[in-house]
DSSP file (Angstrom, degrees, kcal/mol; ACC not computed):
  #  RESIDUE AA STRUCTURE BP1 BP2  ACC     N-H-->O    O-->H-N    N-H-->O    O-->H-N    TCO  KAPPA ALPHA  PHI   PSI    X-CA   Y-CA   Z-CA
    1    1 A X    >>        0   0    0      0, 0.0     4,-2.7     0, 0.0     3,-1.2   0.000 360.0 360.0 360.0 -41.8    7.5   27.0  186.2
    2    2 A X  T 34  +     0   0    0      1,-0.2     6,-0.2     2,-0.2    10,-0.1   0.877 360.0  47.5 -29.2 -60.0   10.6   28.5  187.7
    3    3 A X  T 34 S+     0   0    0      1,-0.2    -1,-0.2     2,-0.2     3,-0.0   0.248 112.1  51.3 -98.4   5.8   12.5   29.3  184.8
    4    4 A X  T <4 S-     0   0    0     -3,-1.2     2,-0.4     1,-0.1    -1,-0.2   0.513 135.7  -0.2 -98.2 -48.3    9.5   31.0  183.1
    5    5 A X    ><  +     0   0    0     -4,-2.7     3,-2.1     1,-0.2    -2,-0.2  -0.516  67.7 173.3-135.1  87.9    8.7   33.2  186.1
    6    6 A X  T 3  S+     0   0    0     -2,-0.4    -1,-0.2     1,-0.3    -3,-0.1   0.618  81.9  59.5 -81.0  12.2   10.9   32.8  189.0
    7    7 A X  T 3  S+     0   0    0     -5,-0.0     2,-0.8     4,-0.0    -1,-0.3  -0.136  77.3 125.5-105.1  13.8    9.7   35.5  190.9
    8    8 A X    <>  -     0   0    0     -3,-2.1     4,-3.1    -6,-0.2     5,-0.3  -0.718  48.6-159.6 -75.6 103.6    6.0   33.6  190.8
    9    9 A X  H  > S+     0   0    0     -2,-0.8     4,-3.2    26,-0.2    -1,-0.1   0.945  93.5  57.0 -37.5 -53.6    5.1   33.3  194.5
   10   10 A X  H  > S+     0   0    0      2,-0.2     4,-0.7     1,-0.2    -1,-0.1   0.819 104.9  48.2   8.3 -90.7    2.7   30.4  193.2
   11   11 A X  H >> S+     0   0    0      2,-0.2     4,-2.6     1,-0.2     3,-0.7   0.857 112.4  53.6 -48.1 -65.8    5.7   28.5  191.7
   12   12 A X  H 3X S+     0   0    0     -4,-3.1     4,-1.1     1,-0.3     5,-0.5   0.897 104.4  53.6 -45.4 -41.4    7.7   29.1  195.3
   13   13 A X  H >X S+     0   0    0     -4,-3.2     3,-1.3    -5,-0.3     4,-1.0   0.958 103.7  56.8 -51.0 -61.0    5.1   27.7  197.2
   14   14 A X  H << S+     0   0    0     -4,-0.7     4,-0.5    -3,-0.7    -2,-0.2   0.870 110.8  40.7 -35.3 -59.5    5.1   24.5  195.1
   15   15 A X  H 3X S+     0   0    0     -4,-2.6     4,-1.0     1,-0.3    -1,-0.3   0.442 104.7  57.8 -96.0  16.7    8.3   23.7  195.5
   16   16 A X  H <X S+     0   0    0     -3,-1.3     4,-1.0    -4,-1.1    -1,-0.3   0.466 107.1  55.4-105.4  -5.4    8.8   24.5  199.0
   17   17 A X  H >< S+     0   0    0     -4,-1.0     3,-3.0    -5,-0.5     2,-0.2   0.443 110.5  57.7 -59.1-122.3    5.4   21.6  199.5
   18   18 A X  H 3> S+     0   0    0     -4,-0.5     4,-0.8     1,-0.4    -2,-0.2  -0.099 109.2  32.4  26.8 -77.0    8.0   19.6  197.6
   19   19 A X  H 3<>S+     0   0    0     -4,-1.0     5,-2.9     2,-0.2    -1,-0.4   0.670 113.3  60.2 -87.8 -18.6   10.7   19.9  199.9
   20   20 A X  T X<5S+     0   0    0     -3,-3.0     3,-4.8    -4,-1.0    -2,-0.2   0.915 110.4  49.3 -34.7 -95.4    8.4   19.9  203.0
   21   21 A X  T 345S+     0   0    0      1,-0.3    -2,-0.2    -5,-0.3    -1,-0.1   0.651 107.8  48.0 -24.7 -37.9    7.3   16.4  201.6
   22   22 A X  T 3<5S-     0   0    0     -4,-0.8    -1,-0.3    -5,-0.1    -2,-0.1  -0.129 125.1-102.6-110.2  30.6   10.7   15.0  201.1
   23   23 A X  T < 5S+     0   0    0     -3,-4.8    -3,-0.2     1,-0.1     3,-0.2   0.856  78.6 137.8  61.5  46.6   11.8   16.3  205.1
   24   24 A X     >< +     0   0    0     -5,-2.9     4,-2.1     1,-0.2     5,-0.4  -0.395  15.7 154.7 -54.9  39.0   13.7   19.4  203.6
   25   25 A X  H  >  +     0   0    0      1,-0.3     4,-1.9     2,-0.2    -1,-0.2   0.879  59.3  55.8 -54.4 -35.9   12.7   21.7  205.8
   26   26 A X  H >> S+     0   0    0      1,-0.2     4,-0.8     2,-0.2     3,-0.7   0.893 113.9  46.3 -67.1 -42.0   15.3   24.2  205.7
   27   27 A X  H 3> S+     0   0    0     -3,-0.3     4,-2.2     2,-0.2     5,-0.4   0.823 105.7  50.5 -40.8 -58.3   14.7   24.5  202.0
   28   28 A X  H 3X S+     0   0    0     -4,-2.1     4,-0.6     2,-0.2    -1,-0.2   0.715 109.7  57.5 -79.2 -13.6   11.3   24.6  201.8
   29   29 A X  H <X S+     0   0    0     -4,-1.9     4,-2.9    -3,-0.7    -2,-0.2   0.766 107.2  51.3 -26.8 -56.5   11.7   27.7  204.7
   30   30 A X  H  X S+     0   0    0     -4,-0.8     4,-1.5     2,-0.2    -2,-0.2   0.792 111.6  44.4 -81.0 -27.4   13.9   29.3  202.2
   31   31 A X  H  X S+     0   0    0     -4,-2.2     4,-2.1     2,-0.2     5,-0.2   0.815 117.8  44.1 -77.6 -27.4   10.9   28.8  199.3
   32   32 A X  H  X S+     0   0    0     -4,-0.6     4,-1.7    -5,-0.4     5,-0.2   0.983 112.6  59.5 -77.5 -45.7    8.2   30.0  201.6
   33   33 A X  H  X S+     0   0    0     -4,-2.9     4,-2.4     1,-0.2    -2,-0.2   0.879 112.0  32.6  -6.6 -99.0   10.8   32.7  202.5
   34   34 A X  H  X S+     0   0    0     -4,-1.5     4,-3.9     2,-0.2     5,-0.2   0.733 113.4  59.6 -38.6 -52.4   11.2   34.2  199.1
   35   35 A X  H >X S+     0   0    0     -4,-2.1     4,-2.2    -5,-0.2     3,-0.6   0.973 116.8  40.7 -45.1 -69.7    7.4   33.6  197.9
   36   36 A X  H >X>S+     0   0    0     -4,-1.7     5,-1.6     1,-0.2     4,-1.5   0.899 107.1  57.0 -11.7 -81.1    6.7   35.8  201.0
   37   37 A X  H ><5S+     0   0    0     -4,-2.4     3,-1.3     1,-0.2    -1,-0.2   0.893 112.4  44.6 -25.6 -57.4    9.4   38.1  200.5
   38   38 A X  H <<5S+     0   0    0     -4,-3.9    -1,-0.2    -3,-0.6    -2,-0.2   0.577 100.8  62.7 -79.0 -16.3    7.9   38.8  197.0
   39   39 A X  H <<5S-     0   0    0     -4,-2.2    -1,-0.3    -3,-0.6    -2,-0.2   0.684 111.1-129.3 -72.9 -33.3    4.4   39.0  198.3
   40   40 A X  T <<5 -     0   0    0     -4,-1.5    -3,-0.2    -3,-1.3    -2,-0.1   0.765  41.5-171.0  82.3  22.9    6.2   42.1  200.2
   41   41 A X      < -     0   0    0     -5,-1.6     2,-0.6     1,-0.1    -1,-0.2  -0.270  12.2-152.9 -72.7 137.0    4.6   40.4  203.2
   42   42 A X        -     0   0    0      3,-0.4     6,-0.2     1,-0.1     5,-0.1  -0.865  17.0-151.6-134.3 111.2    4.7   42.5  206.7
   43   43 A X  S    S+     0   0    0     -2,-0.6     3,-0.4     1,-0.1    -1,-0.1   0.669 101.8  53.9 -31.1 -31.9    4.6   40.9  209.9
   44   44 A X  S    S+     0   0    0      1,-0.3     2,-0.9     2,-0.0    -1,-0.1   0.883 121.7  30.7 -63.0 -99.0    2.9   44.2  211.4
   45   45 A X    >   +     0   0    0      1,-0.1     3,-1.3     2,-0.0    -3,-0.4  -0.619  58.2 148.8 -99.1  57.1    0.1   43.9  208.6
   46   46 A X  T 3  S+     0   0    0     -2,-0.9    -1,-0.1    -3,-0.4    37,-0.1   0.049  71.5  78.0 -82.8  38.8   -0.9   40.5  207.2
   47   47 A X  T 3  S+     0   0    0     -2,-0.2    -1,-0.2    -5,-0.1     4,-0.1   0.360  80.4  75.5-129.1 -23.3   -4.1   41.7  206.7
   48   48 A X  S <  S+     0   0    0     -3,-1.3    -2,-0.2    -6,-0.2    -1,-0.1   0.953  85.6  71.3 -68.2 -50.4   -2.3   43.3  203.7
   49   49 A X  S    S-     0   0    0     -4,-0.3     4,-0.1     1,-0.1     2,-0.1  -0.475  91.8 -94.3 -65.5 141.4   -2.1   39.9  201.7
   50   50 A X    >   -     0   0    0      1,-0.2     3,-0.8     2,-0.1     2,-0.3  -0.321  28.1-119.1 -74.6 158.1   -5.0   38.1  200.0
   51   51 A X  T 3  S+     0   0    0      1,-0.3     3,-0.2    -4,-0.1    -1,-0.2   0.390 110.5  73.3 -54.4  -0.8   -6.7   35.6  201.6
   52   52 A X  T 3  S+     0   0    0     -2,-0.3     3,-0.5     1,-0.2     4,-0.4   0.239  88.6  74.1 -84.0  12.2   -5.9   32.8  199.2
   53   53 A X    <>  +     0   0    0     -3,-0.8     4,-1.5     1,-0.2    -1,-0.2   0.449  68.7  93.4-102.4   2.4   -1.8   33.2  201.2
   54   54 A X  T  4 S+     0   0    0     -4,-0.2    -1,-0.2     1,-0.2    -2,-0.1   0.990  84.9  49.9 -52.7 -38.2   -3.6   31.4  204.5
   55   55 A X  T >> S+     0   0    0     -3,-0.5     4,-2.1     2,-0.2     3,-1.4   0.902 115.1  42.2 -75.8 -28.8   -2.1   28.0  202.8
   56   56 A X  H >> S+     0   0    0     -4,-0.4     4,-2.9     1,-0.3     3,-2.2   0.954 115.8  46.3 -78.5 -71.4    1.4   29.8  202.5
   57   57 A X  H 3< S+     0   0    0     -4,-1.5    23,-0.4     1,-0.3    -1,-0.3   0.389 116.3  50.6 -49.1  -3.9    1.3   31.3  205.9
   58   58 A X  H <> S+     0   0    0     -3,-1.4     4,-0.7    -2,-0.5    -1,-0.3   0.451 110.9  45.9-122.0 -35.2    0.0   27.6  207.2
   59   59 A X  H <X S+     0   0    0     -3,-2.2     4,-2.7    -4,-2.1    -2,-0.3   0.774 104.5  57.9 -97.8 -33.5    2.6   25.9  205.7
   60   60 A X  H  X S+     0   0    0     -4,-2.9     4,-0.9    -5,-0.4     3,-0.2   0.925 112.5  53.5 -58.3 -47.8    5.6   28.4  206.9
   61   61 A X  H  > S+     0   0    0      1,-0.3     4,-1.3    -5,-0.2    -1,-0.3   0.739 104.2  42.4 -84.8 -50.7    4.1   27.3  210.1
   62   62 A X  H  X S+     0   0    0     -4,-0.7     4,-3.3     2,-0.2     3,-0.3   0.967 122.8  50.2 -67.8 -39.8    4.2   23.4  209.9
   63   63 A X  H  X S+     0   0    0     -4,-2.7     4,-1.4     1,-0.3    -2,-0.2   0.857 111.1  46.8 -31.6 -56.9    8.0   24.3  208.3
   64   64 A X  H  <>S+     0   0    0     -4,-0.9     5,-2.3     1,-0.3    -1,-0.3   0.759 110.6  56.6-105.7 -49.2    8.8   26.5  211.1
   65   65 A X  H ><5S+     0   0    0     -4,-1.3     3,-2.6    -3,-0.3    -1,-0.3   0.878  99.6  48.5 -41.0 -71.3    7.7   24.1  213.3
   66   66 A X  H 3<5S+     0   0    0     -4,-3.3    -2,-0.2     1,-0.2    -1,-0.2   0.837 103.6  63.6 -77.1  -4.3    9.6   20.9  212.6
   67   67 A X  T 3<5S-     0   0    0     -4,-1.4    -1,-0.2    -5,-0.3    -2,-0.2   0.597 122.0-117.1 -98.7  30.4   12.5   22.9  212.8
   68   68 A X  T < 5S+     0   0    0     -3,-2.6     2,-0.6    -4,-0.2    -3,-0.3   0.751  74.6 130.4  68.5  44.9   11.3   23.4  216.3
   69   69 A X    >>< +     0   0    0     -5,-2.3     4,-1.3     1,-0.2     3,-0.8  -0.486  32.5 169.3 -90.0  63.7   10.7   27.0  216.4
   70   70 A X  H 3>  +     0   0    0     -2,-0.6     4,-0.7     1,-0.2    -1,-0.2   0.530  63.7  43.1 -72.7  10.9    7.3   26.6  217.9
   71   71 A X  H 3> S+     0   0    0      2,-0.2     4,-0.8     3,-0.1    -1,-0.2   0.539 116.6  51.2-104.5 -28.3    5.9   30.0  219.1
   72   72 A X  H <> S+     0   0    0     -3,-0.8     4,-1.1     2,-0.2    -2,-0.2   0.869 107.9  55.4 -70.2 -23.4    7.2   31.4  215.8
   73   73 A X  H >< S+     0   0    0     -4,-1.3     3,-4.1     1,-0.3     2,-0.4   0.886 113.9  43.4 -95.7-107.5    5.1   28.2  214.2
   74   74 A X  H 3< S+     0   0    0     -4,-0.7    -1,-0.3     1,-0.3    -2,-0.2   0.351 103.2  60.0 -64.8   7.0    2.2   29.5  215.9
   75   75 A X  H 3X S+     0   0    0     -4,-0.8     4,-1.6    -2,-0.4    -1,-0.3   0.794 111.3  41.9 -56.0 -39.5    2.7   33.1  215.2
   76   76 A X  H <X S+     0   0    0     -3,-4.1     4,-2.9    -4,-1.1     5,-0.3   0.986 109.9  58.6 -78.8 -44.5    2.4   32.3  211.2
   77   77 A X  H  4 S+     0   0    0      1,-0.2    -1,-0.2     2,-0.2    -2,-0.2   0.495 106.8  47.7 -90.3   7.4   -0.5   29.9  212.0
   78   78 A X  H  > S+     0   0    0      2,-0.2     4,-2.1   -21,-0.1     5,-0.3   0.659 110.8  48.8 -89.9 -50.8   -2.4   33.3  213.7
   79   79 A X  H >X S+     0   0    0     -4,-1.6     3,-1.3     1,-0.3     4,-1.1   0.996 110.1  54.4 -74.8 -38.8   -1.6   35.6  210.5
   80   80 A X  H 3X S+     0   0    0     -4,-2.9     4,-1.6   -23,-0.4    -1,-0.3   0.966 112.6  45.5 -58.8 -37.8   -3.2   32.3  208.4
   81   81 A X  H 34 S+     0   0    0     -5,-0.3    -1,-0.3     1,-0.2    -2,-0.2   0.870 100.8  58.4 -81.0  -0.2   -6.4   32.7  210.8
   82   82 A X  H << S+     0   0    0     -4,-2.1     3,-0.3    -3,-1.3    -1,-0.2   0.934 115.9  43.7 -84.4 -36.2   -6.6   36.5  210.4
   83   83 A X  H  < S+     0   0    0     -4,-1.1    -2,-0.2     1,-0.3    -1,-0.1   0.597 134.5  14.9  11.5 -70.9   -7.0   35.2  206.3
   84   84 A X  S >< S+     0   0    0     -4,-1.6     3,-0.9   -30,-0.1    -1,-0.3  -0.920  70.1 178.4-162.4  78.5   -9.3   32.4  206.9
   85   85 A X  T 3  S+     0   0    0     -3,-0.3    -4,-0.1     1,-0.2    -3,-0.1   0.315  77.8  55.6-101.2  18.7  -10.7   32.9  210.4
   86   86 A X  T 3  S+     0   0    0      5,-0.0     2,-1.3     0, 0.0    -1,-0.2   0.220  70.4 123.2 -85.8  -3.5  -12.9   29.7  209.8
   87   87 A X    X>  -     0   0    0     -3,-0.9     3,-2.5    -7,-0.2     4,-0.6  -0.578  46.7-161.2 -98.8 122.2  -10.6   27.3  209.0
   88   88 A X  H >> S+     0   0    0     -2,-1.3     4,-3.6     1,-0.3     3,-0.8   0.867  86.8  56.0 -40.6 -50.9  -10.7   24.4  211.2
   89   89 A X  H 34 S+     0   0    0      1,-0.3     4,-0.5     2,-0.2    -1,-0.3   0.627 103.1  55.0 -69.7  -4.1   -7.0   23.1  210.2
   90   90 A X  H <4 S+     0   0    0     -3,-2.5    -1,-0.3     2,-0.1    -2,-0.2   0.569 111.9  43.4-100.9  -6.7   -5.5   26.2  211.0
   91   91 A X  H XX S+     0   0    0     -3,-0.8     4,-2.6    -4,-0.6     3,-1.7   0.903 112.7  52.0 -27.6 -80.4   -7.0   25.9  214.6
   92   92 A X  H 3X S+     0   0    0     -4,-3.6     4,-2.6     1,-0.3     5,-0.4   0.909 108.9  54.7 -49.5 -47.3   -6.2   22.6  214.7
   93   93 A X  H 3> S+     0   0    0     -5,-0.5     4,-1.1    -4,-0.5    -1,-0.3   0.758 106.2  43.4 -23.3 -44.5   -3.0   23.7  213.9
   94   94 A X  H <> S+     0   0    0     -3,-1.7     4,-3.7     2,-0.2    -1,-0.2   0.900 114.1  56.5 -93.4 -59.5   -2.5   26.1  216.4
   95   95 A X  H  X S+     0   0    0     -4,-2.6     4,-0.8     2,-0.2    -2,-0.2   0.701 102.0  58.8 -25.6 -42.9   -4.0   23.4  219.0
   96   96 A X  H  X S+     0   0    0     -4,-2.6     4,-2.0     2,-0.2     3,-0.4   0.922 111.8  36.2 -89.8 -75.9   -1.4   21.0  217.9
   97   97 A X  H  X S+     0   0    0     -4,-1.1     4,-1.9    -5,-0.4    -2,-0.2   0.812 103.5  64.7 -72.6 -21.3    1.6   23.2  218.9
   98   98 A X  H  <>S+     0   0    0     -4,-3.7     5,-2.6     2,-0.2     4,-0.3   0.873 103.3  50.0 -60.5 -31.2    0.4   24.6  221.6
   99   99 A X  H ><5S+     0   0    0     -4,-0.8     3,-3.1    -3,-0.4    -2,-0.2   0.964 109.5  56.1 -62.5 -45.6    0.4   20.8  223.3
  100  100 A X  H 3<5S+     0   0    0     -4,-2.0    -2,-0.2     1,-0.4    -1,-0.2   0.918 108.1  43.3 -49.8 -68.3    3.9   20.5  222.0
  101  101 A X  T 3<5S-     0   0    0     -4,-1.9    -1,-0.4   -31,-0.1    -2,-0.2   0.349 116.2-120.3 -48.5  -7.0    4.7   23.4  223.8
  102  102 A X  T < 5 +     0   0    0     -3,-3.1     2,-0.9    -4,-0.3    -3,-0.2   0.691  68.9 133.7  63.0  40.6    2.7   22.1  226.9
  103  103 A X     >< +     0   0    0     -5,-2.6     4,-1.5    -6,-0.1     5,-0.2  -0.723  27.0 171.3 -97.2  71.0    0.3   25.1  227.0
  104  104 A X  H  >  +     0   0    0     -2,-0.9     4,-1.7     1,-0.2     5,-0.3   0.787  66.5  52.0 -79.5 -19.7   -2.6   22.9  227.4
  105  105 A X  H  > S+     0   0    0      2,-0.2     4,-2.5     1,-0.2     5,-0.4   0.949 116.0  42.7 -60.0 -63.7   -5.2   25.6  228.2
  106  106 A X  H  > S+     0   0    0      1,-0.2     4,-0.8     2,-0.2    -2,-0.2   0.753 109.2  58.7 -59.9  -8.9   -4.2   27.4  225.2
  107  107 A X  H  X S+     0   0    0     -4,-1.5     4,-1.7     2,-0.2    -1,-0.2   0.889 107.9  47.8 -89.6 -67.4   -4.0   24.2  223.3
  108  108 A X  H >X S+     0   0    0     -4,-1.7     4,-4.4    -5,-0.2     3,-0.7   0.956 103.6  59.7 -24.4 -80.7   -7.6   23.6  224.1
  109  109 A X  H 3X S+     0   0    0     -4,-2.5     4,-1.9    -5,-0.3    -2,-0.2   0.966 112.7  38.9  -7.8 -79.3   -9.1   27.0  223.1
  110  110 A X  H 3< S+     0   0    0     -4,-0.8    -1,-0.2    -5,-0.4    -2,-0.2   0.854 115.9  49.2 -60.2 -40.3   -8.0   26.7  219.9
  111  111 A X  H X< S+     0   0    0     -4,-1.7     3,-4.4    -3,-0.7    -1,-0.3   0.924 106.9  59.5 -58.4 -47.7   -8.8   22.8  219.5
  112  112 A X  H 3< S+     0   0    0     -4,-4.4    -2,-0.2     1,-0.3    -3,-0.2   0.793  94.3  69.0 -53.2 -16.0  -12.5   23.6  221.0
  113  113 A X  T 3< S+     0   0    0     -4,-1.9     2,-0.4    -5,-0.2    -1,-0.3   0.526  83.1  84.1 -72.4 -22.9  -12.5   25.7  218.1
  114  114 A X    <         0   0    0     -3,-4.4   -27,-0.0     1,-0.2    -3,-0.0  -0.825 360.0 360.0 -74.9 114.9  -12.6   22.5  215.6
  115  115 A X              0   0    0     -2,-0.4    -1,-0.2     0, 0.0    -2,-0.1   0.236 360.0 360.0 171.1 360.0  -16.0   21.1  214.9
């Protein structure tokens, strides 16, 4: 799929799953990067992408996350809920790293929010 359209966010996405799965993270950073990039995505404004980008914006966040940036991890997993501001896994999500971080109030919040 690359080497018909390598400018396909789509395509990027894929293979940065793909190297997520096989504990690439920095790699699969650099394909959620680029998809981004090409989405023209702006931190100020994610309201500007469509809502089908929650999964991309969900996954830079579990990425971003095991390479232990967590407050940036839940920054991405906030612009996924502005998206999708029903979805339970991106809650959980947020829930998840806030414990890591030992913010257990906020870590709560955001779990009570799964159900």
């Amino acid at each position: 799929a690359l080497q018909i359209a390598p400018d396909d966010p789509f395509a990027l996405h894929e293979l940065g799953i793909i190297c997520f799965h096989t504990k690439q993270y920095q790699a699969a950073k650099c394909n959620f990067d680029k998809a981004l990039k090409i989405l023209n995505f702006d931190t100020s404004n994610t309201l500007k992408l469509p809502n089908k980008y929650d999964t991309l914006l969900n996954n830079m966040g579990h990425v971003i996350r095991k390479l232990k940036f967590y407050k940036e991890s839940v920054e991405y997993h906030k612009r996924a809920l502005m998206l999708a501001p029903e979805d339970a896994f991106t809650y959980s999500s947020i829930g998840f790293t806030y414990c890591i971080l030992g913010k257990w109030r906020e870590a709560v919040g955001y779990l009570d929010q799964v159900s």
